[in-house]
C-alpha positions in Angstrom: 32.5 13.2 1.2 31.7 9.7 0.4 28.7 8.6 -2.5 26.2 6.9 -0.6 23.9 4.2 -3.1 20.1 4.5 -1.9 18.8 1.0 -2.7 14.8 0.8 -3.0 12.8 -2.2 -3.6 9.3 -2.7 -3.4 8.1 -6.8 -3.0 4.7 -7.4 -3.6 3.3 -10.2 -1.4 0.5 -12.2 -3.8 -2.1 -14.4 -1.8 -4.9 -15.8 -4.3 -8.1 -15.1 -3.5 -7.7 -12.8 -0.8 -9.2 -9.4 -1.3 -6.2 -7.3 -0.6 -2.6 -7.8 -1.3 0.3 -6.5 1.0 2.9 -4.2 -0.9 6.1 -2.9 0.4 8.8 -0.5 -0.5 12.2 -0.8 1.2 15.0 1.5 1.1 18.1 0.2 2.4 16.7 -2.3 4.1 14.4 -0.7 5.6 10.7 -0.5 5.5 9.3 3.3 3.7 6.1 2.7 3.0 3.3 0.0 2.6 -0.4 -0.7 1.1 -3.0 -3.0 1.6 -4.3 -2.9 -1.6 -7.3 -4.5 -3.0 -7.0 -6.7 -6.3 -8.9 -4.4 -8.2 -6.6 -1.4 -7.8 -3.2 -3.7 -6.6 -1.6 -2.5 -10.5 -1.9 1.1 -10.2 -0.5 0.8 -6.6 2.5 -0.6 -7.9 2.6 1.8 -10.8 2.2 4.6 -8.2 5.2 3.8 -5.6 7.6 3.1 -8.8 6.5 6.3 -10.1 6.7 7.6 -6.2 10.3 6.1 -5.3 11.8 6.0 -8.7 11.3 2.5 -8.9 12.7 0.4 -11.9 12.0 -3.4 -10.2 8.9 -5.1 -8.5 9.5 -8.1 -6.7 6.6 -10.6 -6.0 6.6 -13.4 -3.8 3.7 -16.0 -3.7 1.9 -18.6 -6.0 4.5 -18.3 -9.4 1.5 -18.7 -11.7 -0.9 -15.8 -9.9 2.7 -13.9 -9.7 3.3 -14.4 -13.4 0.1 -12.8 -13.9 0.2 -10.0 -12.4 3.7 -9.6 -13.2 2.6 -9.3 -16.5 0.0 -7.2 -16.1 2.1 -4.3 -14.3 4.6 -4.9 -17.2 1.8 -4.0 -20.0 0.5 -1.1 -18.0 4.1 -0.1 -17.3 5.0 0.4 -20.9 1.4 1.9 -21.8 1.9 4.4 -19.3 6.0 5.2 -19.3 6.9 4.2 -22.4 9.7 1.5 -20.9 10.2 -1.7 -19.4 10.3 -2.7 -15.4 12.4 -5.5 -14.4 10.2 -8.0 -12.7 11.5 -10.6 -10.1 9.5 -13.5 -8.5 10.8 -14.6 -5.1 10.5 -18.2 -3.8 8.6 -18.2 -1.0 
């Protein structure tokens, strides 16, 4: 029997000062799961599906600065609450 890889990903799709941002987790290309999330709560989303799908990477696409951020942000909570590092990955757009 052959070893199938699963690849998941989850981008995170950034749009300043709207009130929601659009997350996504794919697995093998295709689409699992997805949240509209508002700002306030976008970092525990992300912490929630990486925690839910054994995630180790967030992609972000959008404004580099705003992505940066946030990217950060998820980074600090990530250790805080695991213990470890997550890869981050901003996507041109």
């Amino acid at each position: 029997m052959a070893n199938i890889k699963i690849l998941r990903k989850m981008i995170c799709v950034l749009q300043p000062f709207a009130p929601s941002q659009l997350v996504f987790v794919y697995e093998n290309g295709n689409k699992i799961d997805a949240a509209e999330v508002e700002i306030d709560n976008l970092i525990n989303q992300i912490l929630s599906f990486c925690d839910k799908y054994y995630l180790s990477k967030v992609s972000f696409t959008g404004p580099i600065q705003y992505a940066r951020g946030i990217g950060k942000k998820v980074q600090e909570k990530f250790i805080t609450e695991y213990g470890r590092e997550i890869e981050i990955e901003y996507l041109n757009n």
